[in-house]
C-alpha positions in Angstrom: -6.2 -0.8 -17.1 -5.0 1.6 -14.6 -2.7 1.3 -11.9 -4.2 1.0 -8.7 -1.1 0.7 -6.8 -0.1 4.3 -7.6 3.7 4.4 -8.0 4.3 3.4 -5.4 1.1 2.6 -3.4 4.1 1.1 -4.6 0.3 0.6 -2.4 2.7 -2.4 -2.4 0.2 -4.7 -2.7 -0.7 -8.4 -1.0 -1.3 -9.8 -4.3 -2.0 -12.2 -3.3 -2.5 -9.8 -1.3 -1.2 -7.8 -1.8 -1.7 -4.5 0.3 -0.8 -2.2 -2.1 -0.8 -1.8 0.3 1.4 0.6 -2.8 1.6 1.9 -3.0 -1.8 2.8 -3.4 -3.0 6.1 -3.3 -6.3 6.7 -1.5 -5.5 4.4 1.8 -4.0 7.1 4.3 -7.6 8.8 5.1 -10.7 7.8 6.8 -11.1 5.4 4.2 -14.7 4.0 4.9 -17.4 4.3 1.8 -18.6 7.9 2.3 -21.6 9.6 1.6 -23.0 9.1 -2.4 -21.7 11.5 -4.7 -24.4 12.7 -7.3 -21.4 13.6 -9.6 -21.6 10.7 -11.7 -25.4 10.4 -12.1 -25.6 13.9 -12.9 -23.3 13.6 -15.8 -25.9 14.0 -18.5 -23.3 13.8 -21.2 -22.4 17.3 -22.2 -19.5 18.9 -20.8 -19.3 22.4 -21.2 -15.4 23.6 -21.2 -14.5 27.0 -22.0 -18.0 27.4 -23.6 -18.0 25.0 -25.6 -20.9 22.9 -25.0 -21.9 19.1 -26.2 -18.1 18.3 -27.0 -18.7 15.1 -25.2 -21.7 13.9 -27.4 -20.3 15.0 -30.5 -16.9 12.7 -29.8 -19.4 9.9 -28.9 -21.5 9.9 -31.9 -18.4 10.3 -34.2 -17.3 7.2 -32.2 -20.5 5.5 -32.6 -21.2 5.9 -36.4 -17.5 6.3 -38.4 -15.4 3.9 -35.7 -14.6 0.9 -38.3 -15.4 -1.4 -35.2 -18.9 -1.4 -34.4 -19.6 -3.4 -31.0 -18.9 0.3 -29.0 -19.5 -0.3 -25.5 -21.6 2.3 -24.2 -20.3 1.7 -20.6 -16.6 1.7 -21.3 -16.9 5.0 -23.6 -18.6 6.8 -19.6 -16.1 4.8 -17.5 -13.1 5.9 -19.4 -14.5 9.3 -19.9 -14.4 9.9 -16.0 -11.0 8.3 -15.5 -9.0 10.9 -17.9 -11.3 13.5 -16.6 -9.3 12.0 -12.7 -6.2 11.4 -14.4 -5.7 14.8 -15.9 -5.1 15.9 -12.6 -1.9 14.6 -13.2 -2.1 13.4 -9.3 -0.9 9.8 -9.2 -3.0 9.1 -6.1 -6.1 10.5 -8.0 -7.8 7.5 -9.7 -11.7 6.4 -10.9 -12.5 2.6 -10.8 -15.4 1.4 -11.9 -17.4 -1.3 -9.9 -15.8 -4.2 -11.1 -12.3 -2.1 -10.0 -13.7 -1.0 -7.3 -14.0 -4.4 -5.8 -10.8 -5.8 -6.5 -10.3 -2.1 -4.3 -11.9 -3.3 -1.5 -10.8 -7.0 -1.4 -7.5 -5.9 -1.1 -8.3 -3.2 1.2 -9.8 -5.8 3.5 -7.4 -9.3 3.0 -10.5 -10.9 1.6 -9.2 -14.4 0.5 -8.0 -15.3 -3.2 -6.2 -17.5 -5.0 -2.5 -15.9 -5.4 0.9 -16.5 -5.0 1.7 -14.9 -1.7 4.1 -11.7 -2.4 3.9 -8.6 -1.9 4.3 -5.8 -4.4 5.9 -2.3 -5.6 7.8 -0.1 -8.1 11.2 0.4 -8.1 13.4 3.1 -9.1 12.5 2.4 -12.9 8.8 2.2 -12.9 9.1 -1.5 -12.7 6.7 -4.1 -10.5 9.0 -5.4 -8.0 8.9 -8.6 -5.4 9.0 -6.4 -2.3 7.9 -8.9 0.4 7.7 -12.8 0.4 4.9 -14.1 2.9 5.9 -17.4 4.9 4.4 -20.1 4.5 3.0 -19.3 0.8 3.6 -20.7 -2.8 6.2 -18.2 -3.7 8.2 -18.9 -0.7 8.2 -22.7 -1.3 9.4 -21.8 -4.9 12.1 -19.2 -3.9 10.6 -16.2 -5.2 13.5 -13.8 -4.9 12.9 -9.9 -3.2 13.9 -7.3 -5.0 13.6 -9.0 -8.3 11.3 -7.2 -10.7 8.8 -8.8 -13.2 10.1 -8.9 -16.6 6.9 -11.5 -17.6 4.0 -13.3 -17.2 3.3 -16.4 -18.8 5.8 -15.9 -21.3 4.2 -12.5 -22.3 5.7 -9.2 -21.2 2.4 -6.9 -21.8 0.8 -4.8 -19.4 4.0 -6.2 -16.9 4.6 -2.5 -15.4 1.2 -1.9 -13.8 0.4 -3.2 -11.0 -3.1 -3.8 -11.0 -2.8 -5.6 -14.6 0.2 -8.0 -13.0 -2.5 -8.8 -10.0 -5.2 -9.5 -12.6 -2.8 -11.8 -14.2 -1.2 -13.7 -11.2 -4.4 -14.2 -9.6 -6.2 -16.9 -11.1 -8.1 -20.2 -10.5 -6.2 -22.3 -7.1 -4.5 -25.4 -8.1 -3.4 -23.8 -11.6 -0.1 -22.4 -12.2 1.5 -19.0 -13.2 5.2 -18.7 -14.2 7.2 -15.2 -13.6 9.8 -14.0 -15.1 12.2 -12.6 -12.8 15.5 -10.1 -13.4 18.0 -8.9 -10.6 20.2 -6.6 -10.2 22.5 -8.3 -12.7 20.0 -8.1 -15.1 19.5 -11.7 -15.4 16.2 -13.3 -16.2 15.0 -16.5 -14.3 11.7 -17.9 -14.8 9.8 -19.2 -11.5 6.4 -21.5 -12.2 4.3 -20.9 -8.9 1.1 -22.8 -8.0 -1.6 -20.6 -7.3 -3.1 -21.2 -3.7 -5.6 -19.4 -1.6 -4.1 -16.5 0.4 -5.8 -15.0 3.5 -3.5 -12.9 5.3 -3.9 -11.4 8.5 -3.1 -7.7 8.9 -0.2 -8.2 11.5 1.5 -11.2 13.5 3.9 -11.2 15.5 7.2 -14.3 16.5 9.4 -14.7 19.6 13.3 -14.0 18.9 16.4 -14.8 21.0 16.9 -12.4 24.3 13.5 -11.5 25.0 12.8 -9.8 22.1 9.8 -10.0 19.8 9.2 -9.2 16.4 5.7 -7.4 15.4 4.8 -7.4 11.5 2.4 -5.6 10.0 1.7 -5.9 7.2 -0.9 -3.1 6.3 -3.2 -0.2 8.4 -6.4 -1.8 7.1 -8.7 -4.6 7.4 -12.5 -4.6 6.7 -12.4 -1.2 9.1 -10.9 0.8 10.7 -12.6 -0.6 14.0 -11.4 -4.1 12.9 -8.2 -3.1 12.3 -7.5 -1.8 15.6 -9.4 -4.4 17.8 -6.7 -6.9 16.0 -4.3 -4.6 16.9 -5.0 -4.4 20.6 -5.1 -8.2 20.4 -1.7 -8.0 19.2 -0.7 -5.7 21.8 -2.3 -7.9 24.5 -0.1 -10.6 23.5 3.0 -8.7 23.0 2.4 -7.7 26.8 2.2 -10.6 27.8 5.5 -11.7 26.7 7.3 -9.6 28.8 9.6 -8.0 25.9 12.7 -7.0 26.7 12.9 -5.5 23.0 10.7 -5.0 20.2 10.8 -5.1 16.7 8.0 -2.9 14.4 8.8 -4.3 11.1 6.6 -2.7 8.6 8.6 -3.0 5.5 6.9 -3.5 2.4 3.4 -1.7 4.2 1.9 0.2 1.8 -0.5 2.1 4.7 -3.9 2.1 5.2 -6.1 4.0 7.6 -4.3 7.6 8.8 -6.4 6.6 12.0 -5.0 3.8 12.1 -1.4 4.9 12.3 -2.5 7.7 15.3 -4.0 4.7 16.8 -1.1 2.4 16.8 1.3 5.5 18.1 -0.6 5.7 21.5 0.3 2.4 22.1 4.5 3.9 22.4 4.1 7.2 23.0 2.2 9.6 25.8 -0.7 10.3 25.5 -1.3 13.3 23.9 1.9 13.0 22.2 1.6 15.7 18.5 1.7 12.1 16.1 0.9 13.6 12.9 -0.5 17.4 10.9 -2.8 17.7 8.2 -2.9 20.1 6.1 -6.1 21.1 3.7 -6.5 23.0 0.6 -7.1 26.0 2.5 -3.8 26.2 4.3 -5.7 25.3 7.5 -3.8 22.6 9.9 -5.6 19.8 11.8 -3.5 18.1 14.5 -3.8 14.7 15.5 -2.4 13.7 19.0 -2.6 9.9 20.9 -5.8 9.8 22.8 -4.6 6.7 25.2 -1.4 5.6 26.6 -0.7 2.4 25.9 1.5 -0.5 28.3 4.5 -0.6 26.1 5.5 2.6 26.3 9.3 1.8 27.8 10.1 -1.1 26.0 13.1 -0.6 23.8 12.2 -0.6 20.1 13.6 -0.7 16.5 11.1 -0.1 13.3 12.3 -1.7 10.3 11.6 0.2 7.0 12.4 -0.1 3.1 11.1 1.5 -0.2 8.1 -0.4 0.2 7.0 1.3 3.8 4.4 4.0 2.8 1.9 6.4 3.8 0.5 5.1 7.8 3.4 3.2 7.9 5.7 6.3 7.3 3.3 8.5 10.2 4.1 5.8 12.6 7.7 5.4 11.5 8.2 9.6 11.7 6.5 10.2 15.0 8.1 7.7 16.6 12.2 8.5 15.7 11.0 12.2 15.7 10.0 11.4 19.6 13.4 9.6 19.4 11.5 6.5 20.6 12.2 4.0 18.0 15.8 3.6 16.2 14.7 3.2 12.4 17.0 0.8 10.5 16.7 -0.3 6.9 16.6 1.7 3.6 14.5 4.9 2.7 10.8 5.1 2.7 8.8 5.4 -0.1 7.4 9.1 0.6 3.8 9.2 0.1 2.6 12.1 2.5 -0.7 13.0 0.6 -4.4 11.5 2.0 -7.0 10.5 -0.3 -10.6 10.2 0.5 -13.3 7.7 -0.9 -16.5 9.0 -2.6 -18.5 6.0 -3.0 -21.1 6.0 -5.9 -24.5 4.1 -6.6 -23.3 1.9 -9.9 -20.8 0.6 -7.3 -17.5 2.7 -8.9 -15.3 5.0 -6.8 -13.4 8.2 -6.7 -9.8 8.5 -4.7 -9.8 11.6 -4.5 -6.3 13.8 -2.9 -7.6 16.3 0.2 -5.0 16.7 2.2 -0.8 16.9 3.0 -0.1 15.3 6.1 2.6 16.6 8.1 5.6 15.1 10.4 4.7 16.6 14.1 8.0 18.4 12.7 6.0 20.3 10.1 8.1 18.2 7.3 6.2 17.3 4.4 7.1 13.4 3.5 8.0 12.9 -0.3 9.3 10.9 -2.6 12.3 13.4 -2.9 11.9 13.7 1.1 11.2 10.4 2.4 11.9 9.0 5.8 15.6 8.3 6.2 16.5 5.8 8.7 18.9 6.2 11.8 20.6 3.0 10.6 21.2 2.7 6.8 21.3 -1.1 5.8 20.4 -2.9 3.0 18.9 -6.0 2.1 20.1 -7.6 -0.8 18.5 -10.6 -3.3 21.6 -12.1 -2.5 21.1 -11.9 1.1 17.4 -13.1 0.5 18.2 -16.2 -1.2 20.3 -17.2 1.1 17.7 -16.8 4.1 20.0 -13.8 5.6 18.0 -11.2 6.7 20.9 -8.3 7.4 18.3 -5.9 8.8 16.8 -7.5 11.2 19.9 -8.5 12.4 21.1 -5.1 12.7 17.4 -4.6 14.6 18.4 -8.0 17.0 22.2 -6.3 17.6 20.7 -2.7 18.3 18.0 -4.3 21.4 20.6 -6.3 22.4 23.7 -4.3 23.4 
């Protein structure tokens, strides 16, 4: 099972929604289901490589007359034909589903509903899934769930625990029933957390009113069902924010794993000028595409802070850059994940898709956002298990202490 929450896609993930999302690779371009791809179809089974022809039929038939085992699926043997054919790219962001992937792909893309737990997900430093996000008013908050933990287990089991997609296949699950995670912290102590699985529907953003005028806006991922739906809820959010008269605000998109790279341009014209540079792209050719706000939204001198962590990816990092490059946001919290590379979807008629990397987008700086060059906040602070446990949220206390001096 592959990982559809490339490194982290983290796509983070709402698992339960996941989002992620992390961090998942393909969610930073125009990510709607683009014209058929013949590709597939016209795969007649013979690959020629180098000139040698029929290498693919050969391995099949060897396969399918000396394997000891003889129930071969024909369908798995082309699936996973195509997805080392992707991974040999050696692109982490690169990935083939097949259709029943490929909707698990979209329901996450789009917050359908499920039956999860309610956290969000990622990779840490080791390669392990990690607890990056807790949603409110969810299963794993009434139990506790601790961020920042990683998953050592599943049911008692510890197989398949470092992919992503294989720890959302296992957590999900019928709602009522129960799954039981086993948790280890920076001490490297294990605890073991049994969660009722209940259905999970999460909007894309919300928003709360804090002390001294100031209000919080969270979102939680740069995609819905499209991009047009996406930002009509944003403009609702906006509209709402507005009318609250904020004296401060608070963009809190840690633990966003991205989405749309419209979507981020989108959002930018609500706090910057418009025509403000937001974001470069860069193509195979060497050629650069600029994209620059295209309205000017009512919140432009409102005081703001953007809360990021090693879960903040992709749109969420082109936000986060052009606004402190602008200097129009203070960014507090830890280091973003560094996922500057867009993915486009080729859809195909069996109902699979191919993520596919086209392009390097660009800080209006020119900088290139990695993993080894992420985005580093203004305001280094970190948020600890500890902390978490405790209900102390040290970062967006910093935020509340920055918009109110």
């Amino acid at each position: 099972m592959k990982n559809f929450f490339s490194s982290t896609l983290n796509f983070v993930i709402l698992i339960i929604v996941a989002v992620a999302i992390g961090y998942w690779a393909g969610n930073n371009f125009p990510m709607g289901k683009n014209s058929i791809v013949n590709f597939a179809e016209s795969m007649n089974g013979t690959i020629q490589v180098n000139g040698v022809s029929n290498l693919f039929n050969q391995v099949v038939n060897i396969i399918k007359t000396q394997y000891f085992y003889s129930n071969v699926n024909n369908s798995n043997l082309y699936y996973g034909a195509i997805e080392g054919m992707v991974a040999s790219l050696g692109d982490p962001h690169s990935e083939f589903y097949d259709p029943s992937e490929a909707k698990q792909y979209y329901n996450v893309l789009d917050g359908t509903s499920f039956a999860g737990i309610g956290v969000s997900l990622g990779y840490n430093s080791g390669g392990y899934v990690q607890i990056e996000k807790v949603l409110a008013n969810t299963s794993a908050a009434s139990s506790h769930v601790p961020v920042g933990d990683y998953i050592v287990s599943i049911n008692g089991s510890s197989k398949n625990v470092r992919n992503i997609n294989d720890v959302v296949s296992m957590v999900r699950g019928v709602s009522g029933t129960y799954v039981t995670l086993g948790l280890e912290n920076s001490d490297s102590s294990i605890s073991y957390y049994k969660i009722k699985r209940e259905p999970v529907n999460v909007s894309s953003m919300s928003i709360q009113s804090l002390p001294n005028g100031i209000v919080d806006v969270n979102i939680l991922r740069f995609s819905d069902s499209s991009l047009s739906v996406w930002e009509n809820n944003f403009n609702s959010t906006m509209s709402k924010v507005e009318k609250m008269n904020p004296k401060g605000i608070i963009l809190d998109l840690r633990g966003d794993p991205g989405g749309y790279f419209q979507a981020a341009v989108y959002a930018a014209g609500e706090f910057l000028p418009e025509g403000s540079l937001v974001a470069k792209q860069q193509n195979r050719d060497g050629s650069i595409n600029l994209f620059d706000t295209n309205y000017q939204g009512n919140l432009q001198n409102v005081p703001m802070v953007i809360l990021v962590n090693g879960g903040t990816a992709s749109a969420a990092e082109i936000l986060t850059g052009a606004l402190q490059y602008y200097h129009r946001a203070t960014v507090v919290g830890e280091n973003t994940y560094g996922k500057g590379t867009a993915q486009n979807v080729f859809t195909f008629s069996d109902g699979s898709i191919l993520i596919l990397t086209i392009v390097h987008w660009l800080l209006p700086s020119g900088r290139w956002i990695t993993q080894s060059n992420p985005i580093i906040p203004n305001v280094k602070v970190t948020l600890s298990s500890q902390d978490f446990k405790k209900g102390i949220d040290t970062q967006l206390q910093k935020a509340e202490s920055i918009l109110s001096n």
